[in-house]
Backbone as CSV, one residue per row, in Angstrom:
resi,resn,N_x,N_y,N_z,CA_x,CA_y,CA_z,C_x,C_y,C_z
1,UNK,34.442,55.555,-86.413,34.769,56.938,-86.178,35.881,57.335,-87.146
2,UNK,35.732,58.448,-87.716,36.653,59.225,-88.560,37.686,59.235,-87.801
3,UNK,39.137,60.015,-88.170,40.448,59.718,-87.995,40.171,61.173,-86.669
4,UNK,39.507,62.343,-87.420,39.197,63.500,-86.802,38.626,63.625,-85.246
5,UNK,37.306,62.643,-85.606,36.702,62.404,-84.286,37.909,61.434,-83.182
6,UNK,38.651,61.083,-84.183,39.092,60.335,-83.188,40.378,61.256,-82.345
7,UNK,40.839,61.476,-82.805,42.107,62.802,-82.742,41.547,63.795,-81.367
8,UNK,39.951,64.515,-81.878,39.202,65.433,-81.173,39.071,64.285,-79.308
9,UNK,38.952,63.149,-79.858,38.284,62.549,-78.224,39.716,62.029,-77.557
10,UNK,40.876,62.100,-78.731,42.127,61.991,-77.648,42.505,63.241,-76.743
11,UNK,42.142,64.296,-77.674,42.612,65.900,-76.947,41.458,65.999,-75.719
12,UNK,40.452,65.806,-76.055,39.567,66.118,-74.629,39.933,65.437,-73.864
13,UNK,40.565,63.913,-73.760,40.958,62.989,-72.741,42.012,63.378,-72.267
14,UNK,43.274,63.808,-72.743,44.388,64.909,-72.632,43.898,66.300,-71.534
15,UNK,43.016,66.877,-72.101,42.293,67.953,-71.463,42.144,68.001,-70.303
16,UNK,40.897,66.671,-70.148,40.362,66.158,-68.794,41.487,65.937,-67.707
17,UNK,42.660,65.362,-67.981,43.871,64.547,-67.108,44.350,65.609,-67.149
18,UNK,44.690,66.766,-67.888,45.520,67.739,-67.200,44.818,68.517,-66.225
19,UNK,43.247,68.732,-66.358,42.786,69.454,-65.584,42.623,68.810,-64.198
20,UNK,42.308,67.471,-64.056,41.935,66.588,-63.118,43.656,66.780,-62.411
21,UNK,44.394,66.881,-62.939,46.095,67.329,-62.156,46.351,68.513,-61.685
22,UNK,45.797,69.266,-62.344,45.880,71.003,-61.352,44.788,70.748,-60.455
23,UNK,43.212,70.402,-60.631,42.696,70.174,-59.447,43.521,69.631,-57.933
24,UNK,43.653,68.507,-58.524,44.232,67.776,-57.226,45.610,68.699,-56.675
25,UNK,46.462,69.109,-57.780,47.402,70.073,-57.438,46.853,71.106,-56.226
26,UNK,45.774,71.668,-56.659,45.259,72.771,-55.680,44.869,72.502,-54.486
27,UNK,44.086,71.173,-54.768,43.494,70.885,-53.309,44.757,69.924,-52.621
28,UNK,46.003,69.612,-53.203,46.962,68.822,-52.348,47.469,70.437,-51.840
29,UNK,47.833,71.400,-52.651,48.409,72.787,-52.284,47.657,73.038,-50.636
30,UNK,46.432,73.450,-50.991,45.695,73.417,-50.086,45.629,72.826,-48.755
31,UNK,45.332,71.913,-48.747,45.704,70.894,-47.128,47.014,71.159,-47.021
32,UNK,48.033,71.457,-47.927,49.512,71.373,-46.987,49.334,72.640,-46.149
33,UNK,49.017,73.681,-47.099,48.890,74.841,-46.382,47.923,75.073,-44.930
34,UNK,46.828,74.325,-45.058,45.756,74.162,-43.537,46.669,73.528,-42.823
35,UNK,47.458,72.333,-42.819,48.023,71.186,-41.896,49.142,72.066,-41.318
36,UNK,50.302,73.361,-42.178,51.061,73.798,-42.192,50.968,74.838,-40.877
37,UNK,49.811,75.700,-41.284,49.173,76.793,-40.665,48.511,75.677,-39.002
38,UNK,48.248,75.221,-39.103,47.243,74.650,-37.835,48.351,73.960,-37.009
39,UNK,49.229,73.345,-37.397,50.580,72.843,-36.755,51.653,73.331,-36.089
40,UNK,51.772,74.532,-36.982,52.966,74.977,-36.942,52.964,75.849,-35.070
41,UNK,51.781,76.043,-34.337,51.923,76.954,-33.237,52.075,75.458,-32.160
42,UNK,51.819,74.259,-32.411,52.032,73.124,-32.028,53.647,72.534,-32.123
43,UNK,53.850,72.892,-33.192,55.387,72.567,-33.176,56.253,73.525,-32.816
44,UNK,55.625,74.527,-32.605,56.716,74.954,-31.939,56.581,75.548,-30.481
45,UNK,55.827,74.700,-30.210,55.519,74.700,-28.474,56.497,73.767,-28.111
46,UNK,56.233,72.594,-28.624,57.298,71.613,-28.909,58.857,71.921,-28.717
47,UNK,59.349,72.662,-29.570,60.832,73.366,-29.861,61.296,73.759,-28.806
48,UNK,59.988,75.078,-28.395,60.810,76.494,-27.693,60.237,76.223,-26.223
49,UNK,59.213,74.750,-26.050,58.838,74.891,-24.891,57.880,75.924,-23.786
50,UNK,58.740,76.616,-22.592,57.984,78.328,-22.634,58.214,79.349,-22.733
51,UNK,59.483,78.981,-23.907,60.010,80.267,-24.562,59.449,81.103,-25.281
52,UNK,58.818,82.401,-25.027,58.296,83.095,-26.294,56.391,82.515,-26.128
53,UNK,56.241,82.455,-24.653,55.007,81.536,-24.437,54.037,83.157,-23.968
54,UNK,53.851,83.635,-24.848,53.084,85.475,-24.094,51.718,85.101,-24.275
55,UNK,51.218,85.058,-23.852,49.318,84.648,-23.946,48.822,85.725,-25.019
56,UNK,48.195,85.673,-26.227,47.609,86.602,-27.150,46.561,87.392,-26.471
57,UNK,45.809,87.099,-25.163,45.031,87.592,-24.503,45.662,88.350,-23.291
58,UNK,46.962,87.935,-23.212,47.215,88.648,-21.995,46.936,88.211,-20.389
59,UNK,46.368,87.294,-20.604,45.415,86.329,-19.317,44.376,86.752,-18.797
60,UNK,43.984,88.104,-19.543,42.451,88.643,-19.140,41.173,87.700,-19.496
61,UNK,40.459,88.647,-18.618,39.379,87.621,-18.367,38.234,88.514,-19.530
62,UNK,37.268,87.824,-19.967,35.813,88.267,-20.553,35.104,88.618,-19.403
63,UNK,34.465,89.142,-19.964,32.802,90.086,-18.951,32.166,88.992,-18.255
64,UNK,32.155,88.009,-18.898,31.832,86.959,-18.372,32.789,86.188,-16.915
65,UNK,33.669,86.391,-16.758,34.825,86.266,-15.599,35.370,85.114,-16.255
66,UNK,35.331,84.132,-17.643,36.143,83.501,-18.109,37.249,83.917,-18.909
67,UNK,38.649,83.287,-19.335,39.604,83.647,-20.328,38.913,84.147,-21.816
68,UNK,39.257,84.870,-22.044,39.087,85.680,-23.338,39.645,84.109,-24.475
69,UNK,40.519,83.528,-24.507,40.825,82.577,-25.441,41.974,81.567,-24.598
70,UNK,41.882,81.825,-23.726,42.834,80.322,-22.774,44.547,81.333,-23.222
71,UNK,45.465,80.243,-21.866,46.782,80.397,-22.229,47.213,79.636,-23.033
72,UNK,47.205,79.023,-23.894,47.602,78.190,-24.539,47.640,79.151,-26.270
73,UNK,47.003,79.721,-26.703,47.073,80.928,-27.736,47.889,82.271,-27.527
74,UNK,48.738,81.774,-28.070,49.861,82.860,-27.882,50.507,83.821,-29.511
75,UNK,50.761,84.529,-29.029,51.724,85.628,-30.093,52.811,84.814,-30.475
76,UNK,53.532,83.685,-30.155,54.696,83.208,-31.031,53.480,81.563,-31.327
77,UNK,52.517,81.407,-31.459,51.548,80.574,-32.029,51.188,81.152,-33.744
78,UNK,50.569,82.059,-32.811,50.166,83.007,-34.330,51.143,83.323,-35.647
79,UNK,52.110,83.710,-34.867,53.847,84.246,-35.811,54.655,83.256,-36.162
80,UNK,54.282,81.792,-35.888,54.841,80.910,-36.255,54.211,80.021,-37.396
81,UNK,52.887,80.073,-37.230,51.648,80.021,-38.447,52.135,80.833,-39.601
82,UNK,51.977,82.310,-39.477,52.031,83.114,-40.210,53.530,82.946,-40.991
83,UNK,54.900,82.769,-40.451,55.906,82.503,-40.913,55.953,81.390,-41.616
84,UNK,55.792,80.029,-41.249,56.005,79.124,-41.517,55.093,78.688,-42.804
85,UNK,54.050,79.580,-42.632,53.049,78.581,-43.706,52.823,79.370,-45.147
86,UNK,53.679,80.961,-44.924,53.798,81.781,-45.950,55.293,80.835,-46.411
87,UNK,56.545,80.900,-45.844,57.641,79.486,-46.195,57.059,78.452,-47.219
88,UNK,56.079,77.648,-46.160,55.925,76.318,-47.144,55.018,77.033,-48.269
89,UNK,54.044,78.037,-48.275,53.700,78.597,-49.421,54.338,78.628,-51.064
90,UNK,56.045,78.997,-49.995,56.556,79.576,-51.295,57.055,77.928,-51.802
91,UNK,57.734,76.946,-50.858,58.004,75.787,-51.049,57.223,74.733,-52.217
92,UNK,55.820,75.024,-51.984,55.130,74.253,-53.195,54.917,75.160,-54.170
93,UNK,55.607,76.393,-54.440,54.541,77.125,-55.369,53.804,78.088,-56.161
94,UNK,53.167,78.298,-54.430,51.748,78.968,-54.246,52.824,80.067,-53.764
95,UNK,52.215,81.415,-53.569,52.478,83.083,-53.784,52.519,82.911,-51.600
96,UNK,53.438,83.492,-50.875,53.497,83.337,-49.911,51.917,84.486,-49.431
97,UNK,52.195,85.435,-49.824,50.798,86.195,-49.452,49.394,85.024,-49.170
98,UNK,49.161,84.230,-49.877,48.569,83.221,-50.151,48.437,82.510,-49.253
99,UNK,49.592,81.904,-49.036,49.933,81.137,-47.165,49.494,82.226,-46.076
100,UNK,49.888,83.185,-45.865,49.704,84.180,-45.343,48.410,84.338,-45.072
101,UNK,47.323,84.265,-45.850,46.100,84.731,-46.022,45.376,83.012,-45.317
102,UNK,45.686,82.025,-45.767,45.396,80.570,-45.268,45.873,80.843,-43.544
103,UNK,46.779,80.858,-42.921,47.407,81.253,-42.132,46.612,81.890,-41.313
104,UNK,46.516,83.211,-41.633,45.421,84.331,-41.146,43.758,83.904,-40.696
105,UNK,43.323,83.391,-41.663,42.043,82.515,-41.325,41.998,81.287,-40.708
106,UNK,43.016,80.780,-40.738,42.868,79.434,-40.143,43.505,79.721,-38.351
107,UNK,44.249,80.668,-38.056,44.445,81.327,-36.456,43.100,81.613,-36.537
108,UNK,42.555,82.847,-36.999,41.279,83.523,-36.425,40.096,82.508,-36.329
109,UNK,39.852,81.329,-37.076,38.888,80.267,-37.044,39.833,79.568,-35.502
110,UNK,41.020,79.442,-35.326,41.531,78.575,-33.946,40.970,79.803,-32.644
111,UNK,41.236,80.722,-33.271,40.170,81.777,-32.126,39.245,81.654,-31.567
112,UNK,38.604,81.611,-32.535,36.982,81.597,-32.301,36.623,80.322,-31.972
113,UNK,36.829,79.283,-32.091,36.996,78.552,-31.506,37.405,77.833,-30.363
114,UNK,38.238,78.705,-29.603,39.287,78.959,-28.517,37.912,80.018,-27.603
115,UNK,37.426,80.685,-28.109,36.659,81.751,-27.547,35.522,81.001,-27.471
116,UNK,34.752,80.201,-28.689,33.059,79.790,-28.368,34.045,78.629,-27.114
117,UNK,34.776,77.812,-27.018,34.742,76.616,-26.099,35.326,77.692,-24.404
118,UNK,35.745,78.492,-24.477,35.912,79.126,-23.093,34.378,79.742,-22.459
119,UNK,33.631,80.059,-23.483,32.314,80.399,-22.959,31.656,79.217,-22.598
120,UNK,31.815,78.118,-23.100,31.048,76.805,-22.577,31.902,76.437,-21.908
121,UNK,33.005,76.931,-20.865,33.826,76.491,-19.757,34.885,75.415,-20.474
122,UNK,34.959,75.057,-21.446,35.821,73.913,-21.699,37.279,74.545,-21.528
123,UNK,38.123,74.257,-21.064,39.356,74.336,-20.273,40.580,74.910,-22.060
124,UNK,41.124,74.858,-21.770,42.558,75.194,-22.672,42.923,73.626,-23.191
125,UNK,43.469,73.698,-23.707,43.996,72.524,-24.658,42.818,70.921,-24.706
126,UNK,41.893,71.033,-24.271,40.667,70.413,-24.094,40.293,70.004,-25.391
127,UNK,40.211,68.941,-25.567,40.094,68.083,-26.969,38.415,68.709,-26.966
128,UNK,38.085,68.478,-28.545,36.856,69.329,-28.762,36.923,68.961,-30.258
129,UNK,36.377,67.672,-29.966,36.522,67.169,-31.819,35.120,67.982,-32.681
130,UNK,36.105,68.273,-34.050,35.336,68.953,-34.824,34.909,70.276,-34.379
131,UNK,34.519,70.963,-33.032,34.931,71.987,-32.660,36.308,72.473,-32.531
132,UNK,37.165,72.173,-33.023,38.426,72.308,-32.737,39.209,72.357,-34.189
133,UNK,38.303,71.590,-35.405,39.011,71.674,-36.751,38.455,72.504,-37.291
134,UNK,37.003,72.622,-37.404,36.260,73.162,-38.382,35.993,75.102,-39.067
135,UNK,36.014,74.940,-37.496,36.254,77.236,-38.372,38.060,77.304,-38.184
136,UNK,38.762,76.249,-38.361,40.485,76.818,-38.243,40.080,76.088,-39.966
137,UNK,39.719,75.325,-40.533,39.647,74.847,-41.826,39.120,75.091,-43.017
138,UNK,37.631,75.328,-42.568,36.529,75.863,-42.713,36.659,77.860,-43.430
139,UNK,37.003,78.501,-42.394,37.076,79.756,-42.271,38.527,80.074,-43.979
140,UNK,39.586,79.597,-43.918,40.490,79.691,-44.695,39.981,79.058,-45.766
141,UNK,39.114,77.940,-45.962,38.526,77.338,-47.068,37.930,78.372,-47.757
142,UNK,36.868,79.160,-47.436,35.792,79.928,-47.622,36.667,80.952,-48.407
143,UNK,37.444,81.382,-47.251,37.971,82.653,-48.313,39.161,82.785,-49.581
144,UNK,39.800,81.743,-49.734,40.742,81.185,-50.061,40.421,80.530,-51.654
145,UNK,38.880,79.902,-51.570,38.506,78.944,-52.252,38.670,79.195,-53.677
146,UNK,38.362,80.815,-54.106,38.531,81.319,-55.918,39.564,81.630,-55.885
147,UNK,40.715,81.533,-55.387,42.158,81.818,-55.862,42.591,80.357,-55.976
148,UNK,42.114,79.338,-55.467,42.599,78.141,-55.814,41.907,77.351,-57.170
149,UNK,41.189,78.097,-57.350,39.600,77.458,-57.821,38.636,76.251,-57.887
150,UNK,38.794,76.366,-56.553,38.106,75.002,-56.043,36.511,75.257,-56.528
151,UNK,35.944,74.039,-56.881,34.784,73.788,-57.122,34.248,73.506,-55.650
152,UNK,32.670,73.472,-55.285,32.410,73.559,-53.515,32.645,71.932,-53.600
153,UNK,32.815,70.721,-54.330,32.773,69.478,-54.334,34.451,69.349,-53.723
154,UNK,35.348,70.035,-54.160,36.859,70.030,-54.198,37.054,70.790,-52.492
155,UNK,36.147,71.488,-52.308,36.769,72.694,-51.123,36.356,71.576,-49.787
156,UNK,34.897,70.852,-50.135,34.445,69.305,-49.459,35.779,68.358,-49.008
157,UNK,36.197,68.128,-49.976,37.056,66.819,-49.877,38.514,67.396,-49.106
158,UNK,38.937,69.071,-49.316,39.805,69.308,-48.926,39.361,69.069,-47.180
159,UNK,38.178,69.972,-46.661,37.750,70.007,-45.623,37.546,68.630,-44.962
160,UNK,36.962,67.469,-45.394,36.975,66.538,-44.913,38.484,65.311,-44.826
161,UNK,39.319,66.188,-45.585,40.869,65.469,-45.827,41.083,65.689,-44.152
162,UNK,41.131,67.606,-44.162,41.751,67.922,-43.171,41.198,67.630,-42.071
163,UNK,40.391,67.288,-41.389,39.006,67.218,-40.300,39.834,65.309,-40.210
164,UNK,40.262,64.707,-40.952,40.274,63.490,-40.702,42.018,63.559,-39.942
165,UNK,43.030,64.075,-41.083,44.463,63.806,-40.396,44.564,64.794,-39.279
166,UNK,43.931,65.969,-39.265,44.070,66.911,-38.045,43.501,65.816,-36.532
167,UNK,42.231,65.039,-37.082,41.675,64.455,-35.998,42.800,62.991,-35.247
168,UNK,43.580,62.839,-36.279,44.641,61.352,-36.113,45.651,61.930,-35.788
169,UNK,46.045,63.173,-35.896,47.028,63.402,-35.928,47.476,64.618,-33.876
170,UNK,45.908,65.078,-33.703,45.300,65.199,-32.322,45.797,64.193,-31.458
171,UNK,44.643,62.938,-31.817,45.009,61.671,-31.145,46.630,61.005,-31.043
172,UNK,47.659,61.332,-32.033,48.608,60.989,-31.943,49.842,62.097,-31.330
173,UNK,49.223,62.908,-30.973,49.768,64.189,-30.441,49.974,63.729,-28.692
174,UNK,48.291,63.719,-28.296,47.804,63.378,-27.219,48.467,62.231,-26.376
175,UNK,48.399,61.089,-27.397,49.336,60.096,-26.911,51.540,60.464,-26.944
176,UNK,51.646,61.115,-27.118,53.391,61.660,-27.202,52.915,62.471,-25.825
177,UNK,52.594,63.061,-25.304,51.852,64.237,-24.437,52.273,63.507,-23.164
178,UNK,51.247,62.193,-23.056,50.706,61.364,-21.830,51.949,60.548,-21.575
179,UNK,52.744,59.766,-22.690,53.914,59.216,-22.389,54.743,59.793,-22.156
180,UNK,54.835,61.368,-22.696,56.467,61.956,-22.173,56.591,62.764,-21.104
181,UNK,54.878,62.795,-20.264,55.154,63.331,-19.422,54.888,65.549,-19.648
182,UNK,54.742,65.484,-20.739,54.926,67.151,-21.354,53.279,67.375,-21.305
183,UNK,53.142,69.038,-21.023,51.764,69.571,-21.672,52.016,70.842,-21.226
């Protein structure tokens, strides 16, 4: 190989590794922001206890005579998402609007989710694997995905990152719960 060709296949290898580093950049950006947003109404149940504990539903019932979304979804859940994960937004980065918008979809996916499992009677804080990660992960993935510019292979691996530590991190929740006596 000429001196040229050779020069040309160091810069594409250069190329490749910087790009293969903003990828992963985005999709590490990414999961902090899902883990951030999906946590944060958890931790601070934690904190404040049943301080600031207002049901987002109000405790009304659906047409159906079940909870509209359980007590456990509350207005300082939501506002603590929304605060906290526009924060760590700005912390790695990324444009807080951005968090904000991750944030936003990833409550309304814990909604709907909160809402399909009250129509199938499943209780409030009722473990519901993979019903329980997937439109809070899922939903913010989707819309989120061309501002990060995830490829659908990249938006995969983010989704299945999060679906795995959200699921260990459930289970390790659950167990602090049962030993301390709290729920």
């Amino acid at each position: 190989m000429n001196g040229l060709g050779h020069v040309y296949s160091e810069n594409t290898e250069l190329k490749d590794d910087f790009l293969t580093e903003i990828m992963m950049a985005h999709i590490s950006s990414l999961l902090i922001l899902l883990i951030t947003a999906n946590s944060s109404p958890v931790l601070m149940k934690l904190f404040f206890h049943k301080h600031f504990d207002v049901p987002l539903d109000g405790n009304k019932l659906f047409f159906d005579g079940k909870p509209i979304f359980g007590h456990t979804k509350t207005v300082r859940g939501i506002l603590s998402s929304l605060i906290l994960t526009s924060l760590m937004a700005l912390a790695i980065g990324v444009p807080a609007t951005q968090g904000s918008f991750v944030s936003g979809y990833a409550m309304t996916g814990d909604l709907l989710s909160s809402f399909t499992k009250r129509r199938f009677g499943i209780p409030s804080s009722k473990s519901t694997p993979v019903l329980d990660q997937l439109p809070e992960s899922l939903l913010p993935l989707l819309m989120v995905k061309s501002y990060f510019n995830l490829a659908w292979g990249d938006a995969v691996i983010v989704l299945a990152s999060f679906l795995i530590i959200d699921l260990v991190l459930s289970f390790l929740l659950a167990r602090f719960y049962e030993n301390s006596g709290t729920h």
